[in-house]
ZANUFI-380758 format. One record per residue (C-alpha): x, z negated, y; residue number from 1; residue in three letters. Coordinates in nm, 3 decimals. Layout:
BEGIN
<pt east="X" up="Z" north="Y" n="NUM" res="ALA"/>
...
***
This chain:
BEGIN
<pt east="0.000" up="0.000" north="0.000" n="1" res="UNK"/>
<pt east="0.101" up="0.016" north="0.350" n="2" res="UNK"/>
<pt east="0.069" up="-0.202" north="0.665" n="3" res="UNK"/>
<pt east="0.154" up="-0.078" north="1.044" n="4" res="UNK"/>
<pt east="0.225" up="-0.331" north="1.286" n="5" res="UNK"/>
<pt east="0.184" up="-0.257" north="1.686" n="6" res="UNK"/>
<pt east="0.487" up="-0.473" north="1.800" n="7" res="UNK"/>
<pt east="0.427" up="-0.324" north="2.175" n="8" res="UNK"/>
<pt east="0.129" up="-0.638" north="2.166" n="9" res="UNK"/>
<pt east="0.408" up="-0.865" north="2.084" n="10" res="UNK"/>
<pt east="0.750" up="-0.750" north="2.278" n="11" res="UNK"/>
<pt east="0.904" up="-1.110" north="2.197" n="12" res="UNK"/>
<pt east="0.979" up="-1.004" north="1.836" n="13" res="UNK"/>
<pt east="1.299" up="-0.948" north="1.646" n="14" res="UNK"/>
<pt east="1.221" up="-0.628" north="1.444" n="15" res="UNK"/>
<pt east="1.544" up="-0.660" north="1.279" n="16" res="UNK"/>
<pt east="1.432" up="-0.962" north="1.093" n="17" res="UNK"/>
<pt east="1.104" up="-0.868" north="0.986" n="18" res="UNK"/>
<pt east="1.012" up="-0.966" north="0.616" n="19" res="UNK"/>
<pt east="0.733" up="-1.055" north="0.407" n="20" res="UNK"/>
<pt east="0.671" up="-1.334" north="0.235" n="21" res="UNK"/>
<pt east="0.908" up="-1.318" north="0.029" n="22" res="UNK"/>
<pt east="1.236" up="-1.341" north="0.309" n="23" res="UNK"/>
<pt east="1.454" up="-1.119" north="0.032" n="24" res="UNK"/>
<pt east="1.169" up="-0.832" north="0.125" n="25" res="UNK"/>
<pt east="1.300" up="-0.689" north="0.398" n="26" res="UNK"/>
<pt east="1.102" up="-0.464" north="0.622" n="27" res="UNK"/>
<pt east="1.250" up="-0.074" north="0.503" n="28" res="UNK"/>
<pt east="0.969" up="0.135" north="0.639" n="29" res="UNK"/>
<pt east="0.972" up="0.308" north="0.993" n="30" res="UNK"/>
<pt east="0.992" up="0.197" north="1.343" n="31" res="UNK"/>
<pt east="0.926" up="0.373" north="1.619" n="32" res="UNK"/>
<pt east="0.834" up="0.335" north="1.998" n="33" res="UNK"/>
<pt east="0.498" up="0.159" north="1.920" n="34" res="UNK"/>
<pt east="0.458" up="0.078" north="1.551" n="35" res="UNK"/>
<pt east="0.598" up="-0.079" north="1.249" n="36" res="UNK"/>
<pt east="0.520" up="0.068" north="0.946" n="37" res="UNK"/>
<pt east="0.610" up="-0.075" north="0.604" n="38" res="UNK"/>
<pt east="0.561" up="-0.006" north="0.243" n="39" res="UNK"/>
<pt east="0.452" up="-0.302" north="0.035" n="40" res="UNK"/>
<pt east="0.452" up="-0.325" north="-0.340" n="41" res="UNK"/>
<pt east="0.127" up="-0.449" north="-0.549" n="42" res="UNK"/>
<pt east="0.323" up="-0.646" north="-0.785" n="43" res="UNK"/>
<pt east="0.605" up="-0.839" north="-0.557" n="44" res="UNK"/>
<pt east="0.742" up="-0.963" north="-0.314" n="45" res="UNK"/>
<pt east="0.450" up="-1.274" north="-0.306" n="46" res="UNK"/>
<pt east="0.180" up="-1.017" north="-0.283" n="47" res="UNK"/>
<pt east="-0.155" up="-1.254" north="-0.442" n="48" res="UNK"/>
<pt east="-0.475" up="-1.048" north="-0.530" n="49" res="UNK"/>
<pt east="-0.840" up="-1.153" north="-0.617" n="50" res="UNK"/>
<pt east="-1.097" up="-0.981" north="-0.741" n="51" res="UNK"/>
<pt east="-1.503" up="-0.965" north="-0.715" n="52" res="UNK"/>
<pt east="-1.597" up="-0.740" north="-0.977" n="53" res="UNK"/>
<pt east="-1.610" up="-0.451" north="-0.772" n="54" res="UNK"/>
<pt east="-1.288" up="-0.427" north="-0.686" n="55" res="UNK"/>
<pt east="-0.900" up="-0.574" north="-0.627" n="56" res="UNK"/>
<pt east="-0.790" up="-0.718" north="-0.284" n="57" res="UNK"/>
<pt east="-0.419" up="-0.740" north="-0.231" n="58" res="UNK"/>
<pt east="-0.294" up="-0.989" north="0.027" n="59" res="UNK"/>
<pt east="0.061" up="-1.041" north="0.185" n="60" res="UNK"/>
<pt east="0.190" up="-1.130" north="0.529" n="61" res="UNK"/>
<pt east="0.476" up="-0.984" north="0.760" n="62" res="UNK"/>
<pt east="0.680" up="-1.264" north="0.858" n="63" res="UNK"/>
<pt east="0.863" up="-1.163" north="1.207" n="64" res="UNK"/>
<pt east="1.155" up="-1.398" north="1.424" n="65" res="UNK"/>
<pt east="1.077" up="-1.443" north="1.770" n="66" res="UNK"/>
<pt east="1.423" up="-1.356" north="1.970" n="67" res="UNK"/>
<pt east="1.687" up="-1.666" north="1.985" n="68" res="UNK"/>
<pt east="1.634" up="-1.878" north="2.294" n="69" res="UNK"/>
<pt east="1.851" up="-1.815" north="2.623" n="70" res="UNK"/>
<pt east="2.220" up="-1.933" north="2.549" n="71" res="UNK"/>
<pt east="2.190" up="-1.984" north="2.170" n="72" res="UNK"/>
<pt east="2.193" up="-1.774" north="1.855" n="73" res="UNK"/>
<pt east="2.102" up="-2.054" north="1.654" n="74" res="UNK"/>
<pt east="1.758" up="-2.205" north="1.768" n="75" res="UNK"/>
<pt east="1.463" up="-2.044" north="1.908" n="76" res="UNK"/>
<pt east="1.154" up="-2.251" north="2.084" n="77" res="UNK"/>
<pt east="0.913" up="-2.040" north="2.005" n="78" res="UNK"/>
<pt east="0.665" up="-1.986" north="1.664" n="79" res="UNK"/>
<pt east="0.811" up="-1.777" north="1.396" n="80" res="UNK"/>
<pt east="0.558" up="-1.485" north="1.375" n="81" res="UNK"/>
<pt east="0.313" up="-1.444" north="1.083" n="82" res="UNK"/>
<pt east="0.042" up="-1.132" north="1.064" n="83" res="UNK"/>
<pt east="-0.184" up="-1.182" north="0.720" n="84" res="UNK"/>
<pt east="-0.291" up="-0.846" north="0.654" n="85" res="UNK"/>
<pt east="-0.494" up="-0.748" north="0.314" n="86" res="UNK"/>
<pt east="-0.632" up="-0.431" north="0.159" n="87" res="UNK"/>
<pt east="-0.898" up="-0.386" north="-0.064" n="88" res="UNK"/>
<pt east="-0.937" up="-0.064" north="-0.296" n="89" res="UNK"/>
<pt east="-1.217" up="0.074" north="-0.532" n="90" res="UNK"/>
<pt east="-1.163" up="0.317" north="-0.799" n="91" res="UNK"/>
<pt east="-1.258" up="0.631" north="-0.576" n="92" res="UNK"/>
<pt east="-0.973" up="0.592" north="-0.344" n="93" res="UNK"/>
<pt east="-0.760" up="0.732" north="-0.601" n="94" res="UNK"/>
<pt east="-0.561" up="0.365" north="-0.662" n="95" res="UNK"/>
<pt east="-0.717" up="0.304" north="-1.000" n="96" res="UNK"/>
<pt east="-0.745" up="0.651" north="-1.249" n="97" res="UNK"/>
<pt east="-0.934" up="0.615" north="-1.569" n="98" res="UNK"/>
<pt east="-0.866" up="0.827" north="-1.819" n="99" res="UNK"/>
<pt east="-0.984" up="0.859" north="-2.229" n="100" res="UNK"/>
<pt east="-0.750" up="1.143" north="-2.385" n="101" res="UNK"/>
<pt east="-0.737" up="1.211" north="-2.817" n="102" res="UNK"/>
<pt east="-0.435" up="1.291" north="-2.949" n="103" res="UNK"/>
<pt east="-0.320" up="1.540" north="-3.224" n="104" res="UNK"/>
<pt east="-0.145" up="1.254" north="-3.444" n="105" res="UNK"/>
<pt east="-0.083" up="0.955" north="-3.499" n="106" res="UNK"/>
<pt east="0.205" up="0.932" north="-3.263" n="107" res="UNK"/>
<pt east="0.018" up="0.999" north="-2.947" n="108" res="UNK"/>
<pt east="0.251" up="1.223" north="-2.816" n="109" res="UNK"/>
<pt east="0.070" up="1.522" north="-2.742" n="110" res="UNK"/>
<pt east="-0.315" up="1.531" north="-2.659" n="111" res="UNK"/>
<pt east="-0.601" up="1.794" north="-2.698" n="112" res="UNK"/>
<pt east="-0.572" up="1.997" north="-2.376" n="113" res="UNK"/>
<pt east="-0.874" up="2.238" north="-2.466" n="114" res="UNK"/>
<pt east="-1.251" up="2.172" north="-2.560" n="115" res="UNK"/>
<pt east="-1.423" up="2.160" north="-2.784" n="116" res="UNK"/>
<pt east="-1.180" up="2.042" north="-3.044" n="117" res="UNK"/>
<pt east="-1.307" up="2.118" north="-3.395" n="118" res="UNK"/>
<pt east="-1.299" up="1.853" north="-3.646" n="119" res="UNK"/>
<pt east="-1.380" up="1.819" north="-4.033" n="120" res="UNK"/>
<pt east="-1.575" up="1.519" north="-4.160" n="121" res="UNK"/>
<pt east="-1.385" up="1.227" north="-4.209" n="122" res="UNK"/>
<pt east="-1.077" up="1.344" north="-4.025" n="123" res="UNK"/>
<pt east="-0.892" up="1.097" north="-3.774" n="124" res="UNK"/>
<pt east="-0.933" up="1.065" north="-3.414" n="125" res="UNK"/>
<pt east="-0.654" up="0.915" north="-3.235" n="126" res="UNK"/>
<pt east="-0.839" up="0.832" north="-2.911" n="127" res="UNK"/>
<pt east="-0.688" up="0.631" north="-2.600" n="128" res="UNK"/>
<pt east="-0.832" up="0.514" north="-2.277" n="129" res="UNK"/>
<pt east="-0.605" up="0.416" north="-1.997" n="130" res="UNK"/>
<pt east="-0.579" up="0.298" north="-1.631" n="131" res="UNK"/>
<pt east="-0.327" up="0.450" north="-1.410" n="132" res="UNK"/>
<pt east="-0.213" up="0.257" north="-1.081" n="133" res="UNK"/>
<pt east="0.041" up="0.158" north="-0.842" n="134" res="UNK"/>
<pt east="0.054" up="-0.145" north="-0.971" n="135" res="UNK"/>
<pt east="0.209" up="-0.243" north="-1.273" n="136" res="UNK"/>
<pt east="0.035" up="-0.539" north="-1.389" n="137" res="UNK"/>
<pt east="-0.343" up="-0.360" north="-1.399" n="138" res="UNK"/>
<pt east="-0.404" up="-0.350" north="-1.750" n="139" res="UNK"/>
<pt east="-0.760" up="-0.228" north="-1.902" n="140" res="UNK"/>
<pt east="-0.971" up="-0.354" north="-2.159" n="141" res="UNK"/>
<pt east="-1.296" up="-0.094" north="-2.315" n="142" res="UNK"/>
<pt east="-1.604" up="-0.313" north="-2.294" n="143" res="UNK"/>
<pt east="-1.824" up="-0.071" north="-2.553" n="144" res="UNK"/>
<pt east="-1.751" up="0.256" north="-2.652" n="145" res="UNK"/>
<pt east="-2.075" up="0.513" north="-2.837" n="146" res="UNK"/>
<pt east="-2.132" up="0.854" north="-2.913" n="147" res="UNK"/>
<pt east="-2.418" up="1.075" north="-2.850" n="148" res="UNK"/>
<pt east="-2.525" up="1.450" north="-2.955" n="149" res="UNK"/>
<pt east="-2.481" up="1.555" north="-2.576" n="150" res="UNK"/>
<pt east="-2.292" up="1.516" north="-2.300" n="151" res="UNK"/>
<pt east="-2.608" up="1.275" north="-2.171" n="152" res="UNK"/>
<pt east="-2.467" up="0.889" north="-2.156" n="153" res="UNK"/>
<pt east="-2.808" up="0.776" north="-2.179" n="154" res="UNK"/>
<pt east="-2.912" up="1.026" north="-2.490" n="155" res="UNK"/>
<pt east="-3.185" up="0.820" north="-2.676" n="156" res="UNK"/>
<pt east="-2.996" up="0.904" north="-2.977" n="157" res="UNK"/>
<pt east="-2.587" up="0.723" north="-2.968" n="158" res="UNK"/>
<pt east="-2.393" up="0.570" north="-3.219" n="159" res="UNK"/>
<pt east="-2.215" up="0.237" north="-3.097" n="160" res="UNK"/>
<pt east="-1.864" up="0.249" north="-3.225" n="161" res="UNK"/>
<pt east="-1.699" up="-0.095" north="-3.303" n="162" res="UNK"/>
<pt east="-1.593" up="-0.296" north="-3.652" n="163" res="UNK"/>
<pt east="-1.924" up="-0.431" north="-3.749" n="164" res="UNK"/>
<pt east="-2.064" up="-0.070" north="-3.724" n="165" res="UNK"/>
<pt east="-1.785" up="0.126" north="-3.836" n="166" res="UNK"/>
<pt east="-1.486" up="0.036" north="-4.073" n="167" res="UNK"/>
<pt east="-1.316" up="0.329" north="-4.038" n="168" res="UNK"/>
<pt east="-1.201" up="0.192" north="-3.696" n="169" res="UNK"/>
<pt east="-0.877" up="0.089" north="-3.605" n="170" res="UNK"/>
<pt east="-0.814" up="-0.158" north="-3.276" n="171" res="UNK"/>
<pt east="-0.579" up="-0.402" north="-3.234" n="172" res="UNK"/>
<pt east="-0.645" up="-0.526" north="-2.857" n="173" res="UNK"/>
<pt east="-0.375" up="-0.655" north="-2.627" n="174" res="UNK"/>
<pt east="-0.364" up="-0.690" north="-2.252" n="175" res="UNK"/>
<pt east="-0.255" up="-0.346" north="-2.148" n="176" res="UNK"/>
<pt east="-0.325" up="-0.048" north="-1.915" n="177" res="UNK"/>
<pt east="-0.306" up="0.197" north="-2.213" n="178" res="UNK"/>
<pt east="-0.582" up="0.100" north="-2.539" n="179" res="UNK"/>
<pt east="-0.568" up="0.320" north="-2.879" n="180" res="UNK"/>
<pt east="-0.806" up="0.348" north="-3.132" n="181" res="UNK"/>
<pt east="-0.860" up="0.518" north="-3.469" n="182" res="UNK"/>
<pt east="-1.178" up="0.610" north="-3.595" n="183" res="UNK"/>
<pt east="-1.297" up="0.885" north="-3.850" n="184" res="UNK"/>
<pt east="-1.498" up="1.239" north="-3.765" n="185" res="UNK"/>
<pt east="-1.854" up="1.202" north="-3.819" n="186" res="UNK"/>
<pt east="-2.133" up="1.356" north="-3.754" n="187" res="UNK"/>
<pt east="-2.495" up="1.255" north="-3.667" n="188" res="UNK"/>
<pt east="-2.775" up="1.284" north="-3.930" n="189" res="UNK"/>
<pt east="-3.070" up="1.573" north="-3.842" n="190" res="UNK"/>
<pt east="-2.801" up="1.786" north="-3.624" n="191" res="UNK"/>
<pt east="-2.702" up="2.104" north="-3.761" n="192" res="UNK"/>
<pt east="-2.377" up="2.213" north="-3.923" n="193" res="UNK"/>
<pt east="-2.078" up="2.286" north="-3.610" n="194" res="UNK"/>
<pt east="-2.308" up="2.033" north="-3.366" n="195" res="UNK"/>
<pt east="-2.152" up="1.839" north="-3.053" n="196" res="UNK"/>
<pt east="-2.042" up="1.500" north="-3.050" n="197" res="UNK"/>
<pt east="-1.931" up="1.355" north="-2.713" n="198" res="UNK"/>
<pt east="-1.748" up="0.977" north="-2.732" n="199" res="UNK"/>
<pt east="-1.813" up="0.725" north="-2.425" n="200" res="UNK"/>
<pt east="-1.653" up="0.403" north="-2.306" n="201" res="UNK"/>
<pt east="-1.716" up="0.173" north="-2.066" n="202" res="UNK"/>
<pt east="-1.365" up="0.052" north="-1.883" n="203" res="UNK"/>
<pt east="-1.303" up="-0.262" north="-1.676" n="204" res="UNK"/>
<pt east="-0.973" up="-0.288" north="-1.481" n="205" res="UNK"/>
<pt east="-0.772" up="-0.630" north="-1.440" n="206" res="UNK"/>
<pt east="-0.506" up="-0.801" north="-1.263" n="207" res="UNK"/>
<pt east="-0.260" up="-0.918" north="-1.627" n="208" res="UNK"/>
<pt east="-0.240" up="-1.304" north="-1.609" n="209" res="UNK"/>
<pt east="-0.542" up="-1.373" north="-1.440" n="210" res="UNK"/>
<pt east="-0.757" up="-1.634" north="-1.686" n="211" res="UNK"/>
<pt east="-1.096" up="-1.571" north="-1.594" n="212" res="UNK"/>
<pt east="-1.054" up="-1.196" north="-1.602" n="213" res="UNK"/>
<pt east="-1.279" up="-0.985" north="-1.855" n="214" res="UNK"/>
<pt east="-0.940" up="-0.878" north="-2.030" n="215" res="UNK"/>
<pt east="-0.796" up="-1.182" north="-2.029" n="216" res="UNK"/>
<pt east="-1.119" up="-1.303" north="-2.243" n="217" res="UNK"/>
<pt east="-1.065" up="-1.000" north="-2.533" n="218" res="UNK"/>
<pt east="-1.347" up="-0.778" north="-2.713" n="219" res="UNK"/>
<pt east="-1.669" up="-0.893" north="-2.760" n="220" res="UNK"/>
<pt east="-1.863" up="-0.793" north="-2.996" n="221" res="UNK"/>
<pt east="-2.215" up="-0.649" north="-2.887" n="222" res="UNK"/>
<pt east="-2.437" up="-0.360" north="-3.066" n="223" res="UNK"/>
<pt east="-2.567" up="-0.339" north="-2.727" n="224" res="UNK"/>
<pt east="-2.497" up="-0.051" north="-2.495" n="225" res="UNK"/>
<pt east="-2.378" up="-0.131" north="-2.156" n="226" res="UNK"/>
<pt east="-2.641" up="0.044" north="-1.893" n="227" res="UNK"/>
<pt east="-2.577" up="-0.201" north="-1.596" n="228" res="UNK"/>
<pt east="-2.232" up="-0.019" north="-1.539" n="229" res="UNK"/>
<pt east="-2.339" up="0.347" north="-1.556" n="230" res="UNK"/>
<pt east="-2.555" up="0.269" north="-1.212" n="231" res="UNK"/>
<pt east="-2.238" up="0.203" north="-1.022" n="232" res="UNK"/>
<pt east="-1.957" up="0.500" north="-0.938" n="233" res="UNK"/>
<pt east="-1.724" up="0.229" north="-0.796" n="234" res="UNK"/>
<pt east="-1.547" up="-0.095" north="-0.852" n="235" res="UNK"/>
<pt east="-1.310" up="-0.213" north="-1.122" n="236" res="UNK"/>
<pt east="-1.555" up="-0.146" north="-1.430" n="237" res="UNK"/>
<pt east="-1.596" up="0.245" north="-1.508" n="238" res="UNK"/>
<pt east="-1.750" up="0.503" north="-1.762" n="239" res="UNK"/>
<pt east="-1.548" up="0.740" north="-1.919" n="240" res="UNK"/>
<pt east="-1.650" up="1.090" north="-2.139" n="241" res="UNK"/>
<pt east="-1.463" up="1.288" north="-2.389" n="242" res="UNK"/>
<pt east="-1.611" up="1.567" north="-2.585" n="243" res="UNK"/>
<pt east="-1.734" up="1.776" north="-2.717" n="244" res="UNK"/>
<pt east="-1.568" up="1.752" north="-3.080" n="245" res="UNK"/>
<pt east="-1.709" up="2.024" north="-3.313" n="246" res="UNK"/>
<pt east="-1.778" up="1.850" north="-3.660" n="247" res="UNK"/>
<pt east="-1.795" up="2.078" north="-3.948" n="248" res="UNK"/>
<pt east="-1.879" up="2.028" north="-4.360" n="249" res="UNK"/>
<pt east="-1.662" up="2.337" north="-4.397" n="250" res="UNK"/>
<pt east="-1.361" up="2.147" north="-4.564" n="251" res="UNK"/>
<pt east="-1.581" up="1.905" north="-4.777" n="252" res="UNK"/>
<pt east="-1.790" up="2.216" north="-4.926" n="253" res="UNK"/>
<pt east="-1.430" up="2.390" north="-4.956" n="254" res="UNK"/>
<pt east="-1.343" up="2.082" north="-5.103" n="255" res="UNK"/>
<pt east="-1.607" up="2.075" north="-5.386" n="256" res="UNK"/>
<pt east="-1.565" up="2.428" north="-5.446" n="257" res="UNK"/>
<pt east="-1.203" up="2.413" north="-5.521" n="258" res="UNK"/>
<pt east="-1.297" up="2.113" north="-5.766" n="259" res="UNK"/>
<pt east="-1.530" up="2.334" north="-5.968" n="260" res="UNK"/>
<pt east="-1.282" up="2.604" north="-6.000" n="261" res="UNK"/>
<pt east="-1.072" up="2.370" north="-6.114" n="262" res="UNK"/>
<pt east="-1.258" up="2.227" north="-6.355" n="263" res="UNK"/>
<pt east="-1.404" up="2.565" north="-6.505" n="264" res="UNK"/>
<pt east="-1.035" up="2.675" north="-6.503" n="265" res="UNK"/>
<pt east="-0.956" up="2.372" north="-6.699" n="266" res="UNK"/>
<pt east="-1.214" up="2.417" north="-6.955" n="267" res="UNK"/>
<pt east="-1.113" up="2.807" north="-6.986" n="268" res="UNK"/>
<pt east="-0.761" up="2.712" north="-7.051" n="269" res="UNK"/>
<pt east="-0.890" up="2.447" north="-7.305" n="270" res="UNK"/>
<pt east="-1.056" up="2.727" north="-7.522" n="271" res="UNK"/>
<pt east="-0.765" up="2.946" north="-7.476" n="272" res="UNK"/>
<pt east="-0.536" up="2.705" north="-7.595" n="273" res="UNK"/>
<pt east="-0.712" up="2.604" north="-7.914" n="274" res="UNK"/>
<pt east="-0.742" up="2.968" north="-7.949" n="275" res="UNK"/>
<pt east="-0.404" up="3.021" north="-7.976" n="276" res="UNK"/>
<pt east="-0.271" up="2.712" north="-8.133" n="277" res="UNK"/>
<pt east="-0.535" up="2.886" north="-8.441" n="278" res="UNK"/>
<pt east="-0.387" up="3.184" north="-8.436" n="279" res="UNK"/>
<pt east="-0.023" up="3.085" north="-8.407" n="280" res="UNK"/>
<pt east="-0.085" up="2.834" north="-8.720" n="281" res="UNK"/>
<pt east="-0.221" up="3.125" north="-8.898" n="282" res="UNK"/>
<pt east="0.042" up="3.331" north="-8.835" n="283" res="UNK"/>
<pt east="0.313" up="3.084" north="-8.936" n="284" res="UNK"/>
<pt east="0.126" up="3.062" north="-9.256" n="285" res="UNK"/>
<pt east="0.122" up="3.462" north="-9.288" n="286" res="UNK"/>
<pt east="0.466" up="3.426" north="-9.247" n="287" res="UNK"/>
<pt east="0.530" up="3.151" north="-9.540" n="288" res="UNK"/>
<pt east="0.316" up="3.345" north="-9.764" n="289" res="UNK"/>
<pt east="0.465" up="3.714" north="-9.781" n="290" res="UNK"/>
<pt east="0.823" up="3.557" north="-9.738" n="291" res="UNK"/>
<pt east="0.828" up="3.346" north="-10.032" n="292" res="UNK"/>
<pt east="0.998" up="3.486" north="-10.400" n="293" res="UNK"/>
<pt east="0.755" up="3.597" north="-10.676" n="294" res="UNK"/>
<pt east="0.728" up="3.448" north="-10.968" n="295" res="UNK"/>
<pt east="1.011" up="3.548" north="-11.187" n="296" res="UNK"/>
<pt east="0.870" up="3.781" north="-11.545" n="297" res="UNK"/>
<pt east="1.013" up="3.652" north="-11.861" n="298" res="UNK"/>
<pt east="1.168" up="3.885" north="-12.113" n="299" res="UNK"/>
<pt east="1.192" up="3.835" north="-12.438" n="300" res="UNK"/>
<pt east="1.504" up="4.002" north="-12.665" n="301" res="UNK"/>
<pt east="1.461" up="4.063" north="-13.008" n="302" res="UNK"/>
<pt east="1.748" up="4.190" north="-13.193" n="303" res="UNK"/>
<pt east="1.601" up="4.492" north="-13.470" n="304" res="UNK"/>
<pt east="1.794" up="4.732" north="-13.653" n="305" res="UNK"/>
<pt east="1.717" up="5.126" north="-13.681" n="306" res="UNK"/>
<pt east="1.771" up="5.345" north="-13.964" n="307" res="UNK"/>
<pt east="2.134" up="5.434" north="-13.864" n="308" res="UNK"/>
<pt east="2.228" up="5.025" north="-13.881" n="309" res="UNK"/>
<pt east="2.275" up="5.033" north="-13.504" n="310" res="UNK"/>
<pt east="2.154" up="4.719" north="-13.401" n="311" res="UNK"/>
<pt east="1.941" up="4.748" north="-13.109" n="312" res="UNK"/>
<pt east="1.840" up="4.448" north="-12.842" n="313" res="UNK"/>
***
């Protein structure tokens, strides 16, 4: 944030020394003929905040020394200078940007640019909702996140995401501006095959370390969705809308199919295989049988005589 002081209404100052709070926060903005002007951080430097649901006020001071007295360096008689100044910013000024993104994998490194983003059942969704600020200790908690058929936050028919509705989800909260979730692709019952489904969350923005902030207190669980914010288009607690995901039965029918070619293919190669084995046992027998020595004849030699006395066998 910045603050400008007009030091022409106070001409007894010693712009040199000008600080804030904090004295090691030393003015390093601009000075010029008429004005001070100064660049203060959100998260330093003694800078306190409050909040009122609506939105964050940040407070500070400019602490200014009044010019050493006549004859001295050391001692002045007149007040050291102090000038409170605070600023207060909703979400529209561009301080606080909400954003819910999913992300191709697991490792959240690269989100889906273009939609719609088609999706088989049952495949993950690596979502994340985040706040982005100037200062560094706004962290973000999502109050209730749904899902409709449309793009319509109040569609009559929604699907309230959270652990008691949904064990496919993944959330482990922690006070942070970034959130991630898992949750598996589903689709809603009566809607036909390649239909929409758009995902919702309500947002609240908080100061980290402040007890008696919403994310200081963690996730409640609630199957009831949150209407009161979706009135208001300002303050710390915001809606956010990603979508549409395409969800298709494609790969689960592709799925099946593949199972009952497999299966007849199986039971082919079954028969096949019994087939063979038969013939390849009857072959081997084939084989045995013509391969194996006949029985051997036996001869019988009798010795006889013929009329010339040659004796024949």
């Amino acid at each position: 944030m910045e603050v400008f002081l007009d030091h022409t209404k106070h001409d007894n100052l010693d712009l040199d020394k000008v600080t804030l709070k904090d004295a090691n926060c030393k003015a390093s903005g601009t000075l010029n003929a008429t004005h001070l002007w100064m660049d203060v951080p959100f998260d330093s430097c003694m800078t306190n905040h409050s909040t009122d649901g609506d939105t964050i006020t940040y407070q500070n001071s400019l602490v200014a020394e009044t010019r050493a007295s006549a004859g001295s360096s050391l001692i002045s008689r007149e007040f050291q200078a102090e000038f409170p100044f605070k600023c207060t910013y909703p979400p529209e000024f561009g301080n606080f940007t909400f954003t819910m993104d999913m992300y191709k994998t697991d490792k959240y490194e690269t989100p889906h640019e273009a939609f719609p983003v088609r999706l088989d059942l049952d495949d993950p969704m690596f979502l994340e909702v985040k706040v982005s600020s100037n200062d560094s200790k706004l962290v973000l908690i999502p109050l209730k996140c749904w899902a409709t058929p449309s793009s319509d936050l109040e569609d009559n028919k929604y699907y309230t995401c959270g652990k008691a509705d949904d064990p496919s989800l993944v959330f482990n909260y922690e006070e942070s501006n970034v959130q991630r979730f898992k949750m598996g692709a589903f689709r809603f019952i009566g809607e036909s095959l390649n239909s929409n489904v758009y995902l919702h969350c309500d947002v609240e923005a908080c100061r980290k370390g402040d007890s008696d902030s919403r994310c200081a207190k963690g996730c409640e669980t609630s199957r009831r969705r949150r209407r009161s914010s979706l009135a208001s288009s300002a303050g710390t607690e915001q809606t956010v809308t990603l979508g549409p995901m395409k969800i298709s039965e494609k790969a689960e029918v592709g799925a099946q199919e593949a199972v009952s070619s497999l299966t007849i293919f199986a039971a082919v190669a079954g028969v096949l295989g019994v087939i063979v084995l038969f013939l390849a046992v009857a072959l081997v027998m084939l084989y045995k049988r013509y391969r194996s020595p006949q029985s051997a004849t036996r001869v019988v030699y009798t010795k006889t005589a013929n009329e010339e006395g040659k004796l024949l066998v």
